[in-house]
C-alpha positions in Angstrom: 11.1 -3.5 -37.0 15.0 -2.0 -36.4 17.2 -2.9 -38.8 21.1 -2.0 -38.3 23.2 -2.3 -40.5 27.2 -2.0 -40.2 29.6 -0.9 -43.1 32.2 1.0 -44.9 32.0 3.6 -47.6 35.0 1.7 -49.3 33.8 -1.9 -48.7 33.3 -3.3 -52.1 30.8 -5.6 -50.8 28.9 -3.8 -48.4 27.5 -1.3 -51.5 26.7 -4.6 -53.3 24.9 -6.1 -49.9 23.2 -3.0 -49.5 21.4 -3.0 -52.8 20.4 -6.4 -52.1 18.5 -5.7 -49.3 17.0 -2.6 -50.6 15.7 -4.8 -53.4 14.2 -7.1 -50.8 13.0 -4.6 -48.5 10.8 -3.2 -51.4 9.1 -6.3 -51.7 8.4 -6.3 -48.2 5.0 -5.9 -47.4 5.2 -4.3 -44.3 8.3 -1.9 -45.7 6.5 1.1 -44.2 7.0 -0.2 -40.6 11.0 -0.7 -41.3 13.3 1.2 -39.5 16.6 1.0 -41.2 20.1 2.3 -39.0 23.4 2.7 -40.8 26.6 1.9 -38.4 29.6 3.0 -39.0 32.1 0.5 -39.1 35.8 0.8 -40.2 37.6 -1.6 -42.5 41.1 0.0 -41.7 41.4 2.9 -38.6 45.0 3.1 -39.1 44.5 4.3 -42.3 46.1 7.5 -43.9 43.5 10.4 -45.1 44.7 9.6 -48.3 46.8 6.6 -49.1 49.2 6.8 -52.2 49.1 4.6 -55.2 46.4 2.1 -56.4 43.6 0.3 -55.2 45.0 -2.6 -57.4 48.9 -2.2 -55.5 47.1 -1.8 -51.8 45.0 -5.4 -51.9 48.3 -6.8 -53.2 50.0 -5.4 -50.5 47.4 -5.8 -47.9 46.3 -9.6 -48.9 50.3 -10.6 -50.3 49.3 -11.4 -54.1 50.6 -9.7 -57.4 49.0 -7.1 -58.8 47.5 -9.3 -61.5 45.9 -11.3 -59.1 44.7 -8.1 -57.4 43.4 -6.5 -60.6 41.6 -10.0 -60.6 39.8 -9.4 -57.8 38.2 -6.3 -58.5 37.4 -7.5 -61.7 35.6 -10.1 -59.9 33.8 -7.7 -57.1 32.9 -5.5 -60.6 31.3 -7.8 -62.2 28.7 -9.1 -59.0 28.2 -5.3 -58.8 27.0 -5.3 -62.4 24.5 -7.9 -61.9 23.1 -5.9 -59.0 23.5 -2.6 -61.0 26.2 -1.0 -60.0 29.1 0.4 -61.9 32.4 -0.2 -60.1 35.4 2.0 -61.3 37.6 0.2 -59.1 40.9 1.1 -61.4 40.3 4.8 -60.7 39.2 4.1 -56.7 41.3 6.7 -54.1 41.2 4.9 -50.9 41.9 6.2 -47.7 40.6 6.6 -43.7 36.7 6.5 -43.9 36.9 8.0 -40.2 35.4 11.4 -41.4 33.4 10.1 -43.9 31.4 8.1 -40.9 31.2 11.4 -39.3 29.3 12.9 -42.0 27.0 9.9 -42.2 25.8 10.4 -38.6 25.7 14.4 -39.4 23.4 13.5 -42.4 21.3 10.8 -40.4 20.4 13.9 -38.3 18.4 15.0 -40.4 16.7 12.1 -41.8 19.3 11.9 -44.4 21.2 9.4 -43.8 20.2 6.9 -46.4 20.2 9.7 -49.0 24.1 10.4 -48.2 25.4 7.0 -47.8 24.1 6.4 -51.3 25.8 9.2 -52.1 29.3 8.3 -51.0 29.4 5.0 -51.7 28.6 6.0 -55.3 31.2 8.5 -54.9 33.5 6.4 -54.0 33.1 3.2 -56.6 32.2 5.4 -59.3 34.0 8.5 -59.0 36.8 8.8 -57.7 35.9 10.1 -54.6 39.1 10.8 -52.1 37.4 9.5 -49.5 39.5 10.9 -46.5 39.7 14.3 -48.1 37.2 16.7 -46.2 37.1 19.2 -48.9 36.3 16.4 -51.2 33.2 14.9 -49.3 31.9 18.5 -48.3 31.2 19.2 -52.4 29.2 16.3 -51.8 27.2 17.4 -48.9 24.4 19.5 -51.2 23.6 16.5 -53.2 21.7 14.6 -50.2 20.9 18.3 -48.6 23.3 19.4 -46.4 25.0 22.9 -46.9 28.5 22.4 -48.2 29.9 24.9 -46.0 28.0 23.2 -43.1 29.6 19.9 -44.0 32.8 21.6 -44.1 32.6 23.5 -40.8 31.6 19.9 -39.0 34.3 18.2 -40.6 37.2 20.6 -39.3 35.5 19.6 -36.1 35.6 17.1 -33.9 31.4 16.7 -34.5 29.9 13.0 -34.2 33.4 11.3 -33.6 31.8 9.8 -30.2 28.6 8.6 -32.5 31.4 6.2 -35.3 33.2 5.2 -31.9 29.6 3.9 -30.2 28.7 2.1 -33.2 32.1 0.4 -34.0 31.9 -0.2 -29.5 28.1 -1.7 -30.2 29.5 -3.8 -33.4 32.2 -5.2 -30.8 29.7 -6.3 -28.4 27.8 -8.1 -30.9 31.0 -9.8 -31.6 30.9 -8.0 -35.2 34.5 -8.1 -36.9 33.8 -8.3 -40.8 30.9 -6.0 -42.4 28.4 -5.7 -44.4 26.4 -7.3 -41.2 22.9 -6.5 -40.9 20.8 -7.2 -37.3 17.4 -7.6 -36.9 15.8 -6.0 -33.9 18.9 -7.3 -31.5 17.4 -10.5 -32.0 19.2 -11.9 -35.1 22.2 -11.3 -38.0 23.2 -12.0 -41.5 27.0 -11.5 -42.2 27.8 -10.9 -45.8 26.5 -9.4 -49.2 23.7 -12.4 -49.4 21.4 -12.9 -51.7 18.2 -11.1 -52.2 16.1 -14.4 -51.1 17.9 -14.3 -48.1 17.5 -11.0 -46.7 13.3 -11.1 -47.4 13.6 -14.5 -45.5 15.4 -12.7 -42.8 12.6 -9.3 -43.3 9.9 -12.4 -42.5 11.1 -14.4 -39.8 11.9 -10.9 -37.6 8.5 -9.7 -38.5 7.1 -13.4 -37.0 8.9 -12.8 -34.0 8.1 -9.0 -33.7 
């Protein structure tokens, strides 16, 4: 079974809909025959490598609320992440273009580490403070799921696996994809959305009955 999976390093729910279905794919009982894909997908491509301000004054910009209402909302996102335990830092968060970022997801994938470094960044990201459009930044990262960090740094100045984010954000607009986390089952079928963990091993069965 393929199993693709769209996201963002900086998508709040996408880390939280991603530890769901880990959780479900372990009580899978046919987990070994799983082949899971991460696809890049970007939340915002017009982004700047490194936006100024807050997390909490961009939503209120970017969804036209005050920043108590913004604050609000993270609180909220924090709080599922909690149950699913994860430890959101949201106040601290340094947004920014996750364009390079994807890049060094598709570097990592390979070499069969794909799953290793978007754990890694996503962490990074909610739990850090992890600039996550600064190069320099994400190469110091690079050793911790096994990639050399002046390899990761050298394929960053590049222009290495930019035509690998644009094919996945192309397939994601074929399957009329436009909000993320989105996870397809062997071409066949989708679930949009951080779901529950009953709903993703529903989905794990009904694409292994129709294998």
């Amino acid at each position: 079974m393929q199993v693709e999976i769209w996201s963002d390093i900086i998508c709040p729910w996408c880390y939280i809909g991603k530890r769901r279905f880990e959780t479900a794919l372990a009580d899978f009982a046919l987990k070994e025959d799983v082949h899971v894909i991460w696809r890049s997908f970007e939340l915002d491509p017009d982004a700047p490598r490194q936006r100024t301000g807050t997390l909490e004054e961009m939503l209120a910009q970017k969804y036209n609320v005050s920043p108590q209402e913004a604050a609000a909302m993270n609180a909220r996102v924090t709080a599922v992440a909690r149950e699913t335990g994860l430890d959101y830092r949201l106040s601290g968060a340094r947004p920014g273009n996750t364009f390079d970022a994807h890049r060094l997801l598709h570097f990592a994938a390979s070499r069969q580490l794909g799953e290793r470094a978007a754990e890694r960044l996503m962490h990074g990201y909610f739990s850090e403070s992890l600039p996550v459009g600064d190069r320099a930044a994400l190469a110091r990262l690079a050793p911790e799921f096994g990639i050399a960090e002046s390899e990761a740094q050298a394929m960053l100045e590049s222009d290495a696996y930019s035509g690998e984010v644009r094919a996945d954000e192309a397939r994601a607009a074929k399957f009329g994809i436009t909000v993320v986390p989105f996870f397809v089952f062997d071409e066949k079928s989708g679930i949009s959305g951080a779901q529950p963990v009953e709903v993703f091993a529903e989905a794990l069965q009904q694409a292994q009955k129709s294998a």
